[in-house]
C-alpha positions in Angstrom: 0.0 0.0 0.0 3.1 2.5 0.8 4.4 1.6 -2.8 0.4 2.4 -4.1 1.0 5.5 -2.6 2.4 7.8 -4.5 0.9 6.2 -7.8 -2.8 7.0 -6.3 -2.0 10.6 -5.9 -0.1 11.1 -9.4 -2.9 9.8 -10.7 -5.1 11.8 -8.9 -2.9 14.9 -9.7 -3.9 13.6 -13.3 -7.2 13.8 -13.1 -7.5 16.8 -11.3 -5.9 18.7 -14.1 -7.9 16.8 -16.6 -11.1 17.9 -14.8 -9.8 21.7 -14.9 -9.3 21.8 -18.3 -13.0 20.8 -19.4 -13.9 24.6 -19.2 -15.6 26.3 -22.5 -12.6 27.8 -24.3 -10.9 25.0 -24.9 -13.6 22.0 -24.9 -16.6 23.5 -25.7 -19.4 20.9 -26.4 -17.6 18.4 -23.5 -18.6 21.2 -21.2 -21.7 21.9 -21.9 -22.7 18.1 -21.9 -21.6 18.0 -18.5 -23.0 20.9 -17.6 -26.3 19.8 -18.1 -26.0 16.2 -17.2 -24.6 17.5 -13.7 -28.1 20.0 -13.9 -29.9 17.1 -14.0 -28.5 15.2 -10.9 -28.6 18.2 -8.9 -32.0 18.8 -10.1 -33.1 15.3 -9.0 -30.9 15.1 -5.5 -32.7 18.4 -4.6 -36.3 16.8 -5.3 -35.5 13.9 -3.3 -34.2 15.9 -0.2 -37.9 18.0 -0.3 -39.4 14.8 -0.5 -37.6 13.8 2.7 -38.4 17.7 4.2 -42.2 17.2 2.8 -43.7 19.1 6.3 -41.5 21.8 6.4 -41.8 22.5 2.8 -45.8 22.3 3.3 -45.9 24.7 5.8 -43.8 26.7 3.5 -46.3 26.3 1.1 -48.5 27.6 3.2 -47.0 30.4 4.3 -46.8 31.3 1.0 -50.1 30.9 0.4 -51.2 33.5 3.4 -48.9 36.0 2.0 -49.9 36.0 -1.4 -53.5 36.4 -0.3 -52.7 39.4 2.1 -50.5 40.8 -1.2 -53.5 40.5 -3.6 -56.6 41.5 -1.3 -57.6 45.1 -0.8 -57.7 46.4 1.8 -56.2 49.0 4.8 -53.2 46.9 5.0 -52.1 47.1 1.6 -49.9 50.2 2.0 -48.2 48.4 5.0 -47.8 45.6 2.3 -46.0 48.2 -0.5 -44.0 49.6 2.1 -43.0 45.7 3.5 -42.6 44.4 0.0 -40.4 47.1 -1.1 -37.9 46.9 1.8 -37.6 43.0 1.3 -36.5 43.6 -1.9 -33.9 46.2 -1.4 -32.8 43.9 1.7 -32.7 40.6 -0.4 -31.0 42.4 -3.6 -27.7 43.3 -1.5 -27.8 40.8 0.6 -27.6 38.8 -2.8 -24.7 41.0 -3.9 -22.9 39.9 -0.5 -23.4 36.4 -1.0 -22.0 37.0 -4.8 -19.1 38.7 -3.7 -17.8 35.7 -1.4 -19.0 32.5 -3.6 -19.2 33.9 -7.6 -17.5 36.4 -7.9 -14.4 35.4 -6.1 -12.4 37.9 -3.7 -15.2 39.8 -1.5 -14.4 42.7 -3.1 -15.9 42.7 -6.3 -19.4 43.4 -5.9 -18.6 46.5 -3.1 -16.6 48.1 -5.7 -19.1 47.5 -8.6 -22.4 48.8 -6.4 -22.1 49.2 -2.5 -18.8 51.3 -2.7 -20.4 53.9 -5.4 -24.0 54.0 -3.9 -22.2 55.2 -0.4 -20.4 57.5 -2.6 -23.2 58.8 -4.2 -25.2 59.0 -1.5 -22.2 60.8 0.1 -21.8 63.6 -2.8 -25.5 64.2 -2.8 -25.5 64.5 1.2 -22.9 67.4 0.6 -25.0 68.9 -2.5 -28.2 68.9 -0.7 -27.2 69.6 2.8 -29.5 66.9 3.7 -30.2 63.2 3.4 -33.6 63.3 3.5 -34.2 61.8 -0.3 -38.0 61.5 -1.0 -39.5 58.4 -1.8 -39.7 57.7 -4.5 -37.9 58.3 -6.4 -34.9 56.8 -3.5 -33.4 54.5 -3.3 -33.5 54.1 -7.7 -32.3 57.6 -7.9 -31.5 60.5 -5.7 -33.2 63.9 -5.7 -32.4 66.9 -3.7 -35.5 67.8 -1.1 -37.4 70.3 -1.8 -37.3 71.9 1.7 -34.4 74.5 2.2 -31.3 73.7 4.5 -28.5 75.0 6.2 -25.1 75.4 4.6 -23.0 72.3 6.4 -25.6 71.2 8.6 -25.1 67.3 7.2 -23.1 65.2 9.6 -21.1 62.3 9.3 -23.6 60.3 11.5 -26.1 61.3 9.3 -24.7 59.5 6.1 -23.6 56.6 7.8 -27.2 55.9 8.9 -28.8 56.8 6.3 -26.6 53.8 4.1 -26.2 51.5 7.6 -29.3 49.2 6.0 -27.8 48.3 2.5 -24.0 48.0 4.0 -25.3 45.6 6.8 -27.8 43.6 4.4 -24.2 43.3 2.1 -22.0 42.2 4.8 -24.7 39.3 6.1 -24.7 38.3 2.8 -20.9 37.9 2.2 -21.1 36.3 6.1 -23.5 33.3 4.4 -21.1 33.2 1.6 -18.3 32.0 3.9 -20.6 29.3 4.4 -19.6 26.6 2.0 -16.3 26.0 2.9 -17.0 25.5 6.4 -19.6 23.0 5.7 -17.2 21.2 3.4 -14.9 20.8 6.1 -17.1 20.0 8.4 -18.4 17.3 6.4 -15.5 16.0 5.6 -14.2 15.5 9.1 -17.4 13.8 10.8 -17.3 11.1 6.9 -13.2 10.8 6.9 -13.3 11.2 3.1 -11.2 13.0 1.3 -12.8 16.1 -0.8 -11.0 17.1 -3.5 -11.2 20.5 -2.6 -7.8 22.6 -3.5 -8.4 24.4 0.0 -8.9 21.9 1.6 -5.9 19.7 0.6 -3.7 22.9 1.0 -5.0 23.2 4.7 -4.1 19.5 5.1 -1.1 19.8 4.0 -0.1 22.9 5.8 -1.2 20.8 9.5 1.0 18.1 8.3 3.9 20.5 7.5 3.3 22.7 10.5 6.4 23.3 12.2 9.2 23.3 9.0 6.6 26.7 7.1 9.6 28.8 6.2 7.7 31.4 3.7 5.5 34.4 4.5 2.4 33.2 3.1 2.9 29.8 5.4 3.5 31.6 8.5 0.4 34.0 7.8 -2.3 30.9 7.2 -0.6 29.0 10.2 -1.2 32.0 12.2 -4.6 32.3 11.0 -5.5 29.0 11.7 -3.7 29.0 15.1 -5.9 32.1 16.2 -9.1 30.5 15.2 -8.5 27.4 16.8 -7.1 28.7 19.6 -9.0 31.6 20.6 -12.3 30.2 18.8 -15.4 33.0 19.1 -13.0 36.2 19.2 -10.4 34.6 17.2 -13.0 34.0 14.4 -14.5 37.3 15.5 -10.9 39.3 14.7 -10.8 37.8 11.6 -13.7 38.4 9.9 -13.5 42.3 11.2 -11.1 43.2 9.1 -10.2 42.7 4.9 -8.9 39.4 5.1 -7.7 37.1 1.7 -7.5 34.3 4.1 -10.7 33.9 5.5 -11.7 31.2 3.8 -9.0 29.1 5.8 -10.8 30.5 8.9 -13.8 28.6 7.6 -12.0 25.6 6.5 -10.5 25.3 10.1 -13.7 25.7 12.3 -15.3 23.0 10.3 -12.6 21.1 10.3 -12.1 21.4 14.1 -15.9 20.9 14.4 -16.2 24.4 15.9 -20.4 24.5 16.7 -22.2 26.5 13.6 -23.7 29.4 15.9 -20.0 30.2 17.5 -18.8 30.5 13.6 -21.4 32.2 12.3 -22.2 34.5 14.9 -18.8 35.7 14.8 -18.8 36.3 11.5 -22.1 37.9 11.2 -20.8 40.2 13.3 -17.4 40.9 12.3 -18.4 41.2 8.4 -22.0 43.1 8.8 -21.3 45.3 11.6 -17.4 45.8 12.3 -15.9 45.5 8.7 -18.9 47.0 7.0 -19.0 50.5 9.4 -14.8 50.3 8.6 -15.5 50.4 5.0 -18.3 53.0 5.5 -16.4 55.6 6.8 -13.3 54.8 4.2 -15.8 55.8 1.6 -17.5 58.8 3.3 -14.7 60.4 4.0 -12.8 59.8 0.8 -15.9 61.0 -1.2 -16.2 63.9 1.2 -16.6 67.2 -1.0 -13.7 69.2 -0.4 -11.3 66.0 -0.7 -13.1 65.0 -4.4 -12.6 68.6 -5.3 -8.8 68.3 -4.1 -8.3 64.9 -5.9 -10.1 66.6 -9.8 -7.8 69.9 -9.4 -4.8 66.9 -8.7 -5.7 65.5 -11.6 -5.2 68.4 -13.5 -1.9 69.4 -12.2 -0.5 66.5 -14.1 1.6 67.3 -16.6 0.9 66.9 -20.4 -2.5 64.2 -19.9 -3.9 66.3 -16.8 -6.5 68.8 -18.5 -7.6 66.1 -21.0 -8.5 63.4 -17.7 -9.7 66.6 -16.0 -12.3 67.6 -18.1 -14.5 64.4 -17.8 -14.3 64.3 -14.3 -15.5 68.0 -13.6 -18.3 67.4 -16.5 -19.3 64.0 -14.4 -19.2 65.7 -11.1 -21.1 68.4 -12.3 -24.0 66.5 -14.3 -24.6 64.8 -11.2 -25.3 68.5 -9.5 -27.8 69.1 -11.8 -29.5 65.4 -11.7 -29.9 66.6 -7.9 -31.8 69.2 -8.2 -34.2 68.3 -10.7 -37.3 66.2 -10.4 -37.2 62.9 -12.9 -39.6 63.9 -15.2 -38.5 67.8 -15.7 -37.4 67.1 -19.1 -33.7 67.5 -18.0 -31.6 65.8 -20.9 -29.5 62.8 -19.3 -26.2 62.9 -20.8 -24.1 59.6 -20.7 -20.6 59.7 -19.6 -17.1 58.2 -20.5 -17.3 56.8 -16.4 -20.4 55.9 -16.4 -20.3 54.2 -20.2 -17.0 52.2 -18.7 -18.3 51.1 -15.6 -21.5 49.5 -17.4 -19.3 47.5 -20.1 -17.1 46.0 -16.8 -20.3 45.1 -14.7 -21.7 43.1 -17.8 -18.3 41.5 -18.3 -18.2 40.5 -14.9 -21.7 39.1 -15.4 -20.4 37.0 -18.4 -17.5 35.9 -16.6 -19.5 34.6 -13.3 -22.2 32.6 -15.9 -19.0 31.1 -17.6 -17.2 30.3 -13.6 -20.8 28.1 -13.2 -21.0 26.4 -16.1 -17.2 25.3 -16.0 -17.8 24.8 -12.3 -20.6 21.9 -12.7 -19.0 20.1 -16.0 -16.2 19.7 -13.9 -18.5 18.7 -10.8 -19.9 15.7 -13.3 -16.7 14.9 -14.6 -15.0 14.3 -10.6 -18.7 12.2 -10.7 -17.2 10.1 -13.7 -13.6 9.7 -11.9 -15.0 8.2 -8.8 -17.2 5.8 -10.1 -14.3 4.8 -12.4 -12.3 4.6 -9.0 -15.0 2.6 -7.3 -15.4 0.2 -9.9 -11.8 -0.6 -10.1 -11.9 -1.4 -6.2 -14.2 -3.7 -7.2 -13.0 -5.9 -9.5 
């Protein structure tokens, strides 16, 4: 079996790289057959487990049911049911954009800098404009009009924008704490069955117990000392790390699962660290860099650079000043809505960061069906 050893995981090096290069660029229909096939199971494995859950997913049901009836029936309530419906959707849509941010689209950054990062900036500048952050409704939260009402020159308070964004930053940071879900489950899993995932992270974390005390590089030393402080420490270690921008947080959740820390002691630490600390860090990063004397410092900056400075000027000033104007008109004045350069670029990248997260989930579940193909092959071999 020693001798067996190293040919199992050659072999499973093998497949591994076999498995990630069924992706759509370079085998197109493979990938797409497997994408679907793997659609399928899922589809099926998902029906069973309702099946199993039958009462819970009546009652459900007939929750739904209630709702739906309260939604469609006049009545008194029914501005109560606007005002309800309206919230759960903002709520939902960037708590979504959290969840994104930690499972799709990769680093936990993408999807603040896309659409939570620029509506506290926006929200910001107009705060500044209007001397006030008292937006009516509608036509806010779609778009941003100054009140009507007259205020005093620098009467808006930090405090004052920070609450005023406090509900979408919160819903965005409980969303990127369920994304850190998954790998902690995986662990988890893994521990209480003994199998062996073959998970990249996991392997690496493995790997990194085994080869504890001879980690010589940086990046060793930093997810040793991650893993020691979760382990160690357990709520507040967890709690430290998830309140500050942290690359290696996933290893935090690899680790409590794979220590069998209890689900409410990981969680709870990291609803807290992520939706409350980290997100009311962030905040005030934002605010205060999109404060209106410092983005008035940073355009006459920009033009102080030689030769390309007036040219990358212009833009900004025309951006910064269409947005004045948006302000203080009403939606349907008839005020022409120019589109900018900014504005033009930062449409392009969202829908190319769209494409690229469809493309992740489709390559994602051929190669899911394809590790499906590799262990029944492996299982029939055993028995023979």
């Amino acid at each position: 079996s020693f001798a067996d050893s190293p040919l199992l995981s050659e072999r499973k090096r093998r497949d591994r790289e076999e498995r990630l290069n069924i992706v759509l660029w370079k085998q197109p229909l493979v990938t797409l057959q497997y994408f679907f096939l793997e659609t399928l199971i899922n589809l099926k494995e998902w029906t069973i487990k309702l099946w199993h859950r039958r009462s819970i997913l009546v009652c459900v049901l007939l929750m739904l049911a209630v709702l739906t009836a309260a939604y469609y029936i006049e009545g008194t309530h029914q501005q109560y049911v606007r005002y309800m419906e309206k919230k759960f959707f903002w709520c939902a849509y960037w708590v979504g954009l959290g969840i994104l941010s930690s499972v799709g689209l990769g680093t936990g950054l993408h999807t603040f800098l896309l659409y939570l990062g620029p509506h506290i900036a926006s929200v910001t500048l107009a705060a500044y404009e209007c001397n006030s952050v008292n937006f009516p409704e509608p036509p806010y939260p779609d778009q941003i009009i100054c009140p009507d009402e007259g205020t005093t020159e620098g009467s808006i308070s930090l405090w004052a924008i920070i609450s005023k964004v406090r509900l979408e930053a919160c819903m965005w940071g409980a969303g990127t704490a369920i994304g850190e879900l998954p790998p902690y489950f995986m662990a988890r899993a893994a521990r209480l069955s003994g199998a062996e995932p073959d998970d990249e992270e996991y392997q690496e974390f493995e790997e990194m117990l085994e080869h504890a005390q001879t980690a010589q590089d940086f990046a060793s030393r930093a997810k040793l000392a991650v893993q020691n402080l979760v382990q160690k420490v357990g709520f507040f270690g967890i709690l430290a790390c998830a309140s500050i921008p942290n690359p290696l947080f996933d290893l935090a959740g690899i680790t409590c699962g794979h220590f069998l820390v209890p689900f409410w002691t990981f969680f709870g630490a990291t609803l807290i660290g992520k939706a409350v600390i980290k997100m009311h860090i962030q905040k005030l990063f934002v605010i205060i860099t999109f404060s209106k004397h410092i983005v008035e410092q940073m355009v006459s900056l920009i033009g102080a650079i030689p030769s390309v400075g007036p040219s990358l000027q212009k833009p900004f000033q025309e951006y910064l000043e269409a947005q004045r104007i948006k302000l203080h008109h009403k939606a349907d004045s008839g005020v022409p809505q120019g589109e900018n350069w900014l504005s033009w670029i930062f449409e392009k990248l969202v829908i190319v960061m769209v494409c690229y997260f469809i493309l992740s989930i489709i390559n994602s579940m051929a190669q899911s069906y394809a590790k499906r193909l590799q262990q029944k092959m492996y299982s029939e071999e055993k028995t023979k």
